[in-house]
GUMAR-879706 format. One record per residue (C-alpha): x, y, z. Coordinates in steps of 0.25 Angstrom, whole numbers, plus 5000, padded with zeros to 4 digits. Each point is the difference from the previous one (the first is absolute). Layout:
GUMAR-879706
     X     Y     Z
     X     Y     Z
...
end
This chain:
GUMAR-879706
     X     Y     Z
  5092  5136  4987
  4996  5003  5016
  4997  5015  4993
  4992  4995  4988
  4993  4991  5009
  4999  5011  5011
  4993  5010  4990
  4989  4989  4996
  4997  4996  5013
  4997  5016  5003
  4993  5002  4988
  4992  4988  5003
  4996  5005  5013
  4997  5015  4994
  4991  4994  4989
  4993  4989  5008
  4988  5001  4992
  5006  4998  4986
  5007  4989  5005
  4989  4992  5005
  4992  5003  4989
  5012  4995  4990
  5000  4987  5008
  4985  4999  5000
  4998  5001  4986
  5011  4989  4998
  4993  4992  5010
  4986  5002  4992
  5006  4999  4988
  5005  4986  5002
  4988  4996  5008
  4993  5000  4987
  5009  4994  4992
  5000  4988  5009
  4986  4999  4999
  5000  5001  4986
  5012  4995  4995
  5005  4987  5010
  5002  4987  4996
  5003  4986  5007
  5013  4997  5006
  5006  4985  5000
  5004  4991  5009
  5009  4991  4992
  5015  4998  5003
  5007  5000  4985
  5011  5002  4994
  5006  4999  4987
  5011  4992  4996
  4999  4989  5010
  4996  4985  4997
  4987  4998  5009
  4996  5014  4991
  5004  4996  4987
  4991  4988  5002
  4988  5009  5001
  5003  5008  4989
  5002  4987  4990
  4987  4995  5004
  4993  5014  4996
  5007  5001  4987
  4998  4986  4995
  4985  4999  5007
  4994  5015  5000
  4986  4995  5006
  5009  4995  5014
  5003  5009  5012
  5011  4993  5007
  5002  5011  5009
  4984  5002  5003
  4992  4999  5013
  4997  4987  5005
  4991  4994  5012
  5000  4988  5007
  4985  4996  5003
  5001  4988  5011
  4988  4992  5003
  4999  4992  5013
  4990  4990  5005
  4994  4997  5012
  5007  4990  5009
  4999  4988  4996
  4994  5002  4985
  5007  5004  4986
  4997  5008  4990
  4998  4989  4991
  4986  4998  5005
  4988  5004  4991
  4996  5013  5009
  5014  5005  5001
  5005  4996  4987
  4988  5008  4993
  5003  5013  5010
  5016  4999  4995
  4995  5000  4987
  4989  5011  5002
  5009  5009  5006
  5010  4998  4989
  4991  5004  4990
  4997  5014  5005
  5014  5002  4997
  5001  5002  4985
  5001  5016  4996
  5008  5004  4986
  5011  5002  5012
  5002  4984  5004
  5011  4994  4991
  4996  4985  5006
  4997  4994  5012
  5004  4985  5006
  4990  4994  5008
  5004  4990  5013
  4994  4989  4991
  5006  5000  4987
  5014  5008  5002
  5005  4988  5012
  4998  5011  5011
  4991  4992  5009
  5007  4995  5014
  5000  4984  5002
  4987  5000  5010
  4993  5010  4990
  4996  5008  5010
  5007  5011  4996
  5004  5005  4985
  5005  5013  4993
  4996  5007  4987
  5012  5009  4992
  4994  5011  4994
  5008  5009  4991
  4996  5015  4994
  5006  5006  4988
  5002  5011  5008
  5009  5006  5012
  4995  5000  5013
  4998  5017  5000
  4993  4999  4987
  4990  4990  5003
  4988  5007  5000
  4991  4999  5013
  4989  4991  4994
  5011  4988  4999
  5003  5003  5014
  4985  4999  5003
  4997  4988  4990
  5012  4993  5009
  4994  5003  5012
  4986  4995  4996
  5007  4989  4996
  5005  4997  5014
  4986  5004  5006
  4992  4992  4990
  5009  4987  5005
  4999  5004  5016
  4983  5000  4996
  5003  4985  4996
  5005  4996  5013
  5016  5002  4997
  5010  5009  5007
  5007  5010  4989
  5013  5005  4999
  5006  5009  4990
  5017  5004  4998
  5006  5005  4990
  5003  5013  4995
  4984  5004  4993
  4995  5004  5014
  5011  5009  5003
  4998  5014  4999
  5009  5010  5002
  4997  5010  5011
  5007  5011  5005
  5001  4997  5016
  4996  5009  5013
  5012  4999  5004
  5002  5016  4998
  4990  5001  5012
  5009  4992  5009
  5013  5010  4995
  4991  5014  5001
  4996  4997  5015
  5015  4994  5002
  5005  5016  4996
  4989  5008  5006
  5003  4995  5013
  5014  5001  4998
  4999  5016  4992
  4991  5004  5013
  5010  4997  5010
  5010  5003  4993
  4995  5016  4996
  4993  5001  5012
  4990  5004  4992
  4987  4992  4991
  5000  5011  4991
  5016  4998  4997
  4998  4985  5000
  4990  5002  4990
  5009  5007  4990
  5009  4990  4996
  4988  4990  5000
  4992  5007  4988
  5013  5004  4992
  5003  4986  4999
  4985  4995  4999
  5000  5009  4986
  5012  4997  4995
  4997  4984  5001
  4987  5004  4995
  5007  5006  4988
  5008  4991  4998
  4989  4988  5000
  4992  5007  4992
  5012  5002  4990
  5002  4985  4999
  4987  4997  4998
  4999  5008  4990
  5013  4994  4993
  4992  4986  5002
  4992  5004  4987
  5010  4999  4993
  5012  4992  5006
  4997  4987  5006
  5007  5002  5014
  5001  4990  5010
  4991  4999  5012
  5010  5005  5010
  5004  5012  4994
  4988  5007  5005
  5000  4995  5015
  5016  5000  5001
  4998  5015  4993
  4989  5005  5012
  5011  4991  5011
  5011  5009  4995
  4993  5012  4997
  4993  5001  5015
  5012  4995  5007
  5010  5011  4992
  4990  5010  5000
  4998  5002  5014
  5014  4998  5005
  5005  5012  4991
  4988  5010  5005
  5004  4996  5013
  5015  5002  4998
  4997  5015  4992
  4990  5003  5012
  5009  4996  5013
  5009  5010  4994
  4988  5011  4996
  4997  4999  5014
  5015  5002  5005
  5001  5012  4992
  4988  5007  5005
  5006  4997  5016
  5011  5005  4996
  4993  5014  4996
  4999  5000  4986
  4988  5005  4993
  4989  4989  4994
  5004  5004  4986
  5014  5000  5003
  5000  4985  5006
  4992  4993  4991
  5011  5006  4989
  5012  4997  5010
  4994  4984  5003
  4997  4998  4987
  5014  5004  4995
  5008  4993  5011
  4990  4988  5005
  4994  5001  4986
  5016  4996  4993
  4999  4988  5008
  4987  4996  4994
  5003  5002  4987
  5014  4993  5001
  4993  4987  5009
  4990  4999  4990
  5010  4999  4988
  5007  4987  5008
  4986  4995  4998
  4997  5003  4987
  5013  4995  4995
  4999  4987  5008
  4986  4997  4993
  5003  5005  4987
  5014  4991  5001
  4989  4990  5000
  4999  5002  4984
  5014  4994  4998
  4995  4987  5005
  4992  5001  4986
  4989  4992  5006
  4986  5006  4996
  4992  4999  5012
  5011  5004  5009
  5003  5012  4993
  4985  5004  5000
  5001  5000  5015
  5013  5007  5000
  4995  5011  4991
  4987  5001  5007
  5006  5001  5014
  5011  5011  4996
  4988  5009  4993
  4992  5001  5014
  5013  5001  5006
  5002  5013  4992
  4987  5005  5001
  5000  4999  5014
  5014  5008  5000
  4992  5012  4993
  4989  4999  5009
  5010  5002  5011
  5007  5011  4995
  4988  5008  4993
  4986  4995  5006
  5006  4999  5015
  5004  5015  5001
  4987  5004  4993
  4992  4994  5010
  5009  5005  5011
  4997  5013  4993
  4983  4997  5003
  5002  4995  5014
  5009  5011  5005
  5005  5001  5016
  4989  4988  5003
  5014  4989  4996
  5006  5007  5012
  4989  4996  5011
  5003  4989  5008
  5016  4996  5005
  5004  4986  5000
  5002  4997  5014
  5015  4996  4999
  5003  5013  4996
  5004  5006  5011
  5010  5013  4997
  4998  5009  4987
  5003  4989  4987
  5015  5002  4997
  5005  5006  5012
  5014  4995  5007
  4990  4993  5011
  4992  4993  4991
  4998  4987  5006
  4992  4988  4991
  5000  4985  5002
  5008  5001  4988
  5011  5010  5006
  5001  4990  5013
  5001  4987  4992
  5012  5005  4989
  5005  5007  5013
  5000  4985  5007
  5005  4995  4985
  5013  5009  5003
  5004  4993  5012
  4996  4986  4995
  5004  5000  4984
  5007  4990  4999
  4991  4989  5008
  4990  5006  4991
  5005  5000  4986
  5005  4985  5004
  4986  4996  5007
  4993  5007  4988
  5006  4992  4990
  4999  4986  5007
  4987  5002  5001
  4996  5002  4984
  5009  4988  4997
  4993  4991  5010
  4984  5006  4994
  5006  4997  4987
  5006  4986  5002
  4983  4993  4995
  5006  5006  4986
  5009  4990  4996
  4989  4990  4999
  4990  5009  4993
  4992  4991  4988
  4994  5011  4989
  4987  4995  4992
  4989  5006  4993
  4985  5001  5011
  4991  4989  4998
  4985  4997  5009
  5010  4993  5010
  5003  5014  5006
  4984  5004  5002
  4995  4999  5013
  4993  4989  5004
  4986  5000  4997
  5000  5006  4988
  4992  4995  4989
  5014  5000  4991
  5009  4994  5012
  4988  4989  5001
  5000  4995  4986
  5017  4998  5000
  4998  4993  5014
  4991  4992  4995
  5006  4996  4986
  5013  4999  5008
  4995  4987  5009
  4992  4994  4990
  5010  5001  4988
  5013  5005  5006
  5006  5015  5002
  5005  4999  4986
  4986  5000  4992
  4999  5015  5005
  5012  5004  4990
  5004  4990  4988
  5011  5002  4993
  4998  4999  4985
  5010  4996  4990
  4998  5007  4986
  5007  4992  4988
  5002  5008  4989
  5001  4991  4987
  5000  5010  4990
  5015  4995  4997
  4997  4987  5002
  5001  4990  4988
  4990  4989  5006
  4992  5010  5011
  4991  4988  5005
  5013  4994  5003
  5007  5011  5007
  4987  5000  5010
  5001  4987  5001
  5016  5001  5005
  4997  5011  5010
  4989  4994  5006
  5008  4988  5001
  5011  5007  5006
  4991  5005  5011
  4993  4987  5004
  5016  4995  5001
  5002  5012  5007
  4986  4997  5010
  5005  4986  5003
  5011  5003  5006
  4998  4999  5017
  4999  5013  5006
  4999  5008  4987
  4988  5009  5004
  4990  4995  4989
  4987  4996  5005
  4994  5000  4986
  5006  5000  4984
  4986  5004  4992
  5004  4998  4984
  4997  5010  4988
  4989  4989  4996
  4994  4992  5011
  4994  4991  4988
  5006  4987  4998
  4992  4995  4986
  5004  5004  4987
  4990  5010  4997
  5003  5008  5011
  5015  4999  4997
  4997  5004  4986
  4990  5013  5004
  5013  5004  5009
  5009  4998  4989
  4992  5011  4989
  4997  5009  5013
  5017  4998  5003
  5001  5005  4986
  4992  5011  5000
  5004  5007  5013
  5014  4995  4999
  5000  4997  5018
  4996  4992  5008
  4998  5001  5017
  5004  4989  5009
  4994  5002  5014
  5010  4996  5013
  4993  5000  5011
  5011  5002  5015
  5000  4993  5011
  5002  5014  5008
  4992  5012  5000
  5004  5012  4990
  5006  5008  5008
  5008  4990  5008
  5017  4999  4997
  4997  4984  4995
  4991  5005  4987
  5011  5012  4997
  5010  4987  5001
  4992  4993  4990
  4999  5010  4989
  5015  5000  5001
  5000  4983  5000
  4990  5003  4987
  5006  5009  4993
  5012  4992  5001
  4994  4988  4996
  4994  5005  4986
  5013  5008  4997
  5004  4989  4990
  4987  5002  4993
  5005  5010  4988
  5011  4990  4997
  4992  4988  5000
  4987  5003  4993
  5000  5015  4996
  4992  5004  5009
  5001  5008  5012
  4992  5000  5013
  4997  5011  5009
  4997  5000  5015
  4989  5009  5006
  4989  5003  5011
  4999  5008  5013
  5012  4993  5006
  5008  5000  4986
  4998  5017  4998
  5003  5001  5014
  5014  4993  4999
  5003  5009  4988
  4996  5011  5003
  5010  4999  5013
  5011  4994  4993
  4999  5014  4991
  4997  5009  5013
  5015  4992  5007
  5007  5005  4986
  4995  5014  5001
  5002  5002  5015
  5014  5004  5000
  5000  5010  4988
  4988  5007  5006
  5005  5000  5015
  5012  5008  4993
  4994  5008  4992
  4991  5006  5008
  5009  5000  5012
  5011  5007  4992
  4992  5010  4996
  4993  5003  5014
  5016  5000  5007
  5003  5012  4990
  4987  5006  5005
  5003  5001  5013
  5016  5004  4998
  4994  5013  4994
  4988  5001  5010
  5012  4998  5012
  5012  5002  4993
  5005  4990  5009
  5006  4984  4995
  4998  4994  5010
  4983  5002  5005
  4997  4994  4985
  5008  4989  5002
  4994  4999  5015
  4986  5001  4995
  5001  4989  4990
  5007  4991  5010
  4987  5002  5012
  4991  4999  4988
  5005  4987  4998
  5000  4996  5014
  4984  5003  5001
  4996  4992  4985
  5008  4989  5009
  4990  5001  5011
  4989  5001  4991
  5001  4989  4993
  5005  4991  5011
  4985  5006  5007
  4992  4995  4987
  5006  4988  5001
  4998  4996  5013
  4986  5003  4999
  4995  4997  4987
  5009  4989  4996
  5003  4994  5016
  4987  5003  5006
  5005  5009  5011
  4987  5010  5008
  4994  4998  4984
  4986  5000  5006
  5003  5015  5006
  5000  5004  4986
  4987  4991  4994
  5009  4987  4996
  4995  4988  5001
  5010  4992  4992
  5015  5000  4996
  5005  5004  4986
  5012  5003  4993
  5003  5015  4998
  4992  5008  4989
  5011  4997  4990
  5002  5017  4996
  5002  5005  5013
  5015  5001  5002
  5003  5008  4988
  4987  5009  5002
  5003  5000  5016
  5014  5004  4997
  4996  5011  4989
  4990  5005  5010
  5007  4999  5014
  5012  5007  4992
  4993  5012  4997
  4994  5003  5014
  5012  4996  5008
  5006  5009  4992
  4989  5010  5003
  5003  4997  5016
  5014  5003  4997
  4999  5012  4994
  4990  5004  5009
  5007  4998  5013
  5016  5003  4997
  4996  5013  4991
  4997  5007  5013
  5015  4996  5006
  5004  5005  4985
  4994  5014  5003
  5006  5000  5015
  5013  4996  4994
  5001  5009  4989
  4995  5012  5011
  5014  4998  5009
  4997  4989  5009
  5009  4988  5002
  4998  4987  4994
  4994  4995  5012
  4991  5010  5005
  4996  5001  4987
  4995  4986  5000
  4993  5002  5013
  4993  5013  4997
  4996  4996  4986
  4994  4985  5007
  4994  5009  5010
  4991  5008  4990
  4997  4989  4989
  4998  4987  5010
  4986  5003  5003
  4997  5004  4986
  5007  4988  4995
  4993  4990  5010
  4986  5007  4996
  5002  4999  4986
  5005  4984  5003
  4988  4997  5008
  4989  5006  4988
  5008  4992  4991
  4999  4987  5008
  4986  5003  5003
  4996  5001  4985
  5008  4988  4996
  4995  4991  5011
  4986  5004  4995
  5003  4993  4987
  5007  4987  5008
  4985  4997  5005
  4992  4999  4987
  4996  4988  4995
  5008  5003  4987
  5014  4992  5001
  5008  5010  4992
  4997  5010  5007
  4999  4993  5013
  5015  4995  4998
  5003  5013  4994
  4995  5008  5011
  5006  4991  5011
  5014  5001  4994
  5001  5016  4999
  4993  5002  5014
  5011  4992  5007
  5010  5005  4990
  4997  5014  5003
  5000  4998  5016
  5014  4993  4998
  5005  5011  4992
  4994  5011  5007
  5002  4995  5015
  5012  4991  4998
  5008  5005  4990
  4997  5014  5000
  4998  5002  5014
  5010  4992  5007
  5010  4994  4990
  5001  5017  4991
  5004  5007  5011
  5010  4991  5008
  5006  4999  4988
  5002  5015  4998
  5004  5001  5014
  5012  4991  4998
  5003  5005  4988
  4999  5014  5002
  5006  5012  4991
  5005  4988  4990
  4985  4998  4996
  4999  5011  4994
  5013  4996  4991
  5000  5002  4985
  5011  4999  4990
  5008  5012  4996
  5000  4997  4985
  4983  4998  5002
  4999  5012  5007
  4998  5008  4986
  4991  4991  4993
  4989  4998  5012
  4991  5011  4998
  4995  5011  5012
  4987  4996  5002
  4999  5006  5012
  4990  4992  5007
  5001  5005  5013
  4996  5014  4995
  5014  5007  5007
  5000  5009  4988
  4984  5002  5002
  5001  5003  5013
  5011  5011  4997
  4994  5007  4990
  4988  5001  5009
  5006  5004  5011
  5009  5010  4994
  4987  5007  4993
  4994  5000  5016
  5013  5007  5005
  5000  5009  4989
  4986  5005  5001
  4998  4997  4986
  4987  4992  4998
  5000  5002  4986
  5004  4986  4995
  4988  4994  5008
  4990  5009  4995
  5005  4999  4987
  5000  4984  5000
end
């Protein structure tokens, strides 16, 4: 592969032109689609098969004109100090503002007055408004008539605040700004050069700009999830510049070493250029593995990040040369200062030779001290609570985070997120009666001390015999009915997820005694689900995809051991990660330095999407940084040389690439967003645990203690693990024996 790979990166660089124009067609070509072509994305967390969804999709079926699942808001009114809302004035600017409410989008709207949402002293009161549609596809002038609403009662004396989902737009953060200025800094004093720190940067700006427009595109006709794009441009900009750096260190180290231009860009792509493409297959597997989860929005996100991965892989090996090609002896300009003898040479002294050459002495301490470390960071994990984000976690001060503060003290946490109980009575033989048990059942079940139920609210809140006989007709013509629990706890605290399990328990009997069966729902309920399925389909995918990126690496290293090894670090940093997000998010610890204001349990999809992630670019780090001692191996030197020559050359490069990569996660850990913050916050310390702790501490004592048995593999496996030769020893022998024979017929001809 290192000559295939060798012969496109030489070509590449011969036909510059033709390979930028291909590119900037593709990147036109697209940019009109997207501007033609794209959709909404959604925000909503589903999944078939589990109970809080099933409940959604009966009440669709059997009431098409509902929208159980559409966007709501929360319009909380408060008075002045000392006065309600019941008084003339305000009661008329309430009802005034509610009025300007009513588009063809508005399914209904419960004022304070009428719908029992008015505290005790009156002086503050809420209106629930419900929309037909998703928050995405509300069209703005909903947003405006909701906003006018708020400004209209703020005219009549009384302070507005508005939660819930209708106000939420998604946005794509400028967090990319934070991640750019991060690697420039880092690229310039890496190279030397502005002109060689600016390479890396516009390959992998075009191929997140690709691969963004490519998605968006795909919105038109795909609904994908809100996060695919932004977790698409986190990978795509992260990955990107990491390989252009790798392929260019080594580019640059070829031309030292007196190659030709065209002969090192050929040489760097087919060596350094092995290890990209082999770093970004870990990824890809590990997000594609994400399908086998078979859980829509996590597979949209998995799918999306592994196609910008791959893009940014092509760019790499194609577009990089090509602009290497256009910019000519200008990379070499500069020298980074801690170069201080001719790259490669026996006295090439780095921070990165010392510090393995200080490992040598010291392994063991430091394989030991290394390890205690990640177990004591990850110890926070064992008390990690998983819910879905609600407006508790917005900072304080915003509109939204004002509105759920305010319903919280005035009607308690729990009004922010009811539970609703769906009774299906399509079976039932008596369906008024079967209600009539479940509601029973509950109000048992809120009598009970400590039960977590401030509030039981019927089907039919009517208690003369005409409004039980208008519920009886509409009972038979919908076949359901909803009864409305209202916690004591907030939705995403651990005493609501106790009590849809206490709930569901409690109506289990329901089928046997009436015929009816009863369903459990709401933020808190989906969220309980959808983890209970995620905890079920961990372990196959964590084996899956970390089966098939072990027999990777066997044939990238033909070695047994440094997959195993890998996989084993890897897991020391997703324990570090985790233990970190927990400690912050859910404990409190420094949150404020990242824009927290408030503790929350962790966003309930990180730790399968952290592991998918963190996988693949461990595994990038690893390939990375022990395929340089796999090429000063395979050249004659000894195990441990090997392992100090090949640190000594990759370090800086891996440290670099680490540093871009935190830079551009910890971009998205400062948006407002609290996906992406918790998101961004988890890979940032993931990849400085992995890079620094794991990779640059725990990898290389261990390789020193293990020595020539680290590159151990079976006899019997021998035969079936396929020469990839990563290292480009065959490359380098077919190029050097064309050179001592004079013949350069073979590089003019390819």
């Amino acid at each position: 592969m290192a000559w295939q790979l060798f012969r496109l990166g030489r070509w590449s660089f011969v036909h510059r032109k033709a390979v930028a124009a291909i590119w900037v067609v593709l990147l036109a070509v697209l940019a009109v689609g997207a501007g033609t072509l794209s959709g909404k994305t959604s925000d909503k967390f589903e999944l078939p098969g589990i109970e809080s969804t099933q409940a959604f999709e009966l009440i669709e079926q059997r009431s098409p004109q509902a929208a159980p699942d559409g966007a709501t808001a929360r319009v909380v009114f408060e008075a002045p100090e000392g006065r309600s809302l019941t008084e003339p004035d305000y009661h008329a600017a309430v009802t005034t503002a509610l009025r300007g409410l009513t588009t063809e989008n508005v399914q209904s709207v419960a004022d304070p007055f009428t719908g029992g949402t008015l505290s005790e002293d009156g002086r503050v009161g809420y209106a629930a408004v419900s929309y037909n549609k998703t928050s995405t596809e509300l069209p703005q002038s909903d947003r405006t008539a909701l906003e006018d609403a708020g400004h209209a009662a703020e005219r009549g004396g009384l302070q507005v605040a508005i939660g819930g989902d209708a106000l939420n737009e998604v946005e794509m953060p400028l967090a990319e700004v934070i991640g750019v200025a991060v690697a420039l800094v880092v690229l310039a004093i890496t190279f030397g050069s502005l002109v060689a720190a600016g390479m890396p940067l516009l390959t992998a700006l075009v191929g997140v700009g690709i691969g963004m427009l490519a998605i968006t595109t795909l919105t038109g006709f795909v609904e994908l999830s809100s996060v695919t794009p932004a977790l698409g441009t986190m990978l795509g900009l992260a990955v990107g510049i990491d390989y252009a750096l790798f392929i260019m260190s080594r580019y640059q180290s070829e031309v030292r070493a007196g190659r030709s231009l065209e002969e090192a860009a050929g040489r760097a792509v087919g060596t350094a250029g092995s290890a990209v493409v082999f770093a970004g297959l870990t990824v890809i597997i590990a997000l594609v593995g994400l399908a086998v989860c078979n859980i829509g929005f996590l597979t949209q996100m998995g799918l999306g990040g592994a196609f910008t991965v791959a893009i940014a892989v092509l760019i790499s090996l194609t577009l990089l040369p090509a602009i290497l090609g256009f910019a000519g002896a200008k990379v070499m300009k500069g020298r980074p200062r801690y170069m201080t003898t001719a790259d490669g040479g026996a006295d090439y002294r780095t921070h990165g030779r010392r510090w393995v050459e200080a490992l040598s002495r010291h392994k063991w301490p430091a394989l030991a001290g290394g390890i205690a470390l990640a177990a004591v960071a990850a110890i926070p994990m064992t008390s990690m609570q998983l819910a879905l984000p609600d407006d508790s976690s917005k900072p304080v001060g915003s509109e939204a985070r004002t509105a759920y503060d305010l319903i919280s003290d005035n009607f308690g946490a729990g009004a922010n997120g009811p539970l609703v109980v769906v009774v299906d009575t399509a079976q039932a033989s008596n369906p008024a009666a079967a209600v009539q048990a479940a509601t029973d059942d509950l109000q048992t079940l809120a009598g009970r001390a400590g039960s977590g139920i401030a509030t039981v609210v019927p089907a039919v809140t009517g208690t003369s015999p005409q409004d039980q006989q208008i519920f009886t007709r509409q009972l038979e013509t919908v076949r359901f009915a909803t009864i409305t629990v209202i916690p004591t706890s907030g939705p995403s605290e651990q005493a609501t997820k106790d009590l849809v399990d206490e709930i569901r328990t409690t109506v289990a009997d329901l089928p046997s005694e009436t015929g009816a069966r009863a369903l459990v729902t709401g933020q808190t309920a989906v969220g309980v689900d959808i983890a209970g399925k995620l905890s079920q389909v961990f372990p196959i995918y964590l084996a899956v995809v970390a089966g098939l990126a072990i027999f990777l690496l066997i044939a990238v290293f033909r070695s047994l051991w440094v997959p195993i090894k890998a996989a084993l670090g890897f897991l020391l940093s997703v324990g570090v990660s985790l233990g970190a997000t927990v400690a912050v998010f859910q404990w409190g610890w420094l949150n404020q330095l990242i824009g927290l204001d408030s503790t929350s349990p962790v966003l309930f999809i990180l730790p399968i999407l952290l592991t998918g992630i963190l996988f693949g670019l461990a595994m990038d780090y690893e390939v990375f940084l022990v395929s340089r001692m796999r090429e000063a191996y395979v050249h004659g030197a000894p195990a441990r040389r090997a392992v100090i020559d090949g640190f000594a050359h990759s370090a800086r490069v891996v440290v670099a690439a680490a540093i871009i990569m935190v830079g551009v996660f910890a971009g998205f850990a400062l948006t407002d967003d609290v996906i992406l913050k918790t998101i961004g916050f988890a890979l940032a310390v993931g990849v400085l645990a992995d890079a620094f702790l794991v990779r640059m501490l725990i990898v290389p004592a261990f390789m020193l203690i293990v020595g020539e048995r680290i590159w151990w593999l079976p006899k019997w496996l021998a035969p079936l693990v396929p020469s990839l030769d990563i290292e480009g020893e065959k490359l380098t022998q077919r190029l050097d024996s064309d050179t001592a024979a004079g013949d350069d017929r073979v590089l003019a001809s390819h």
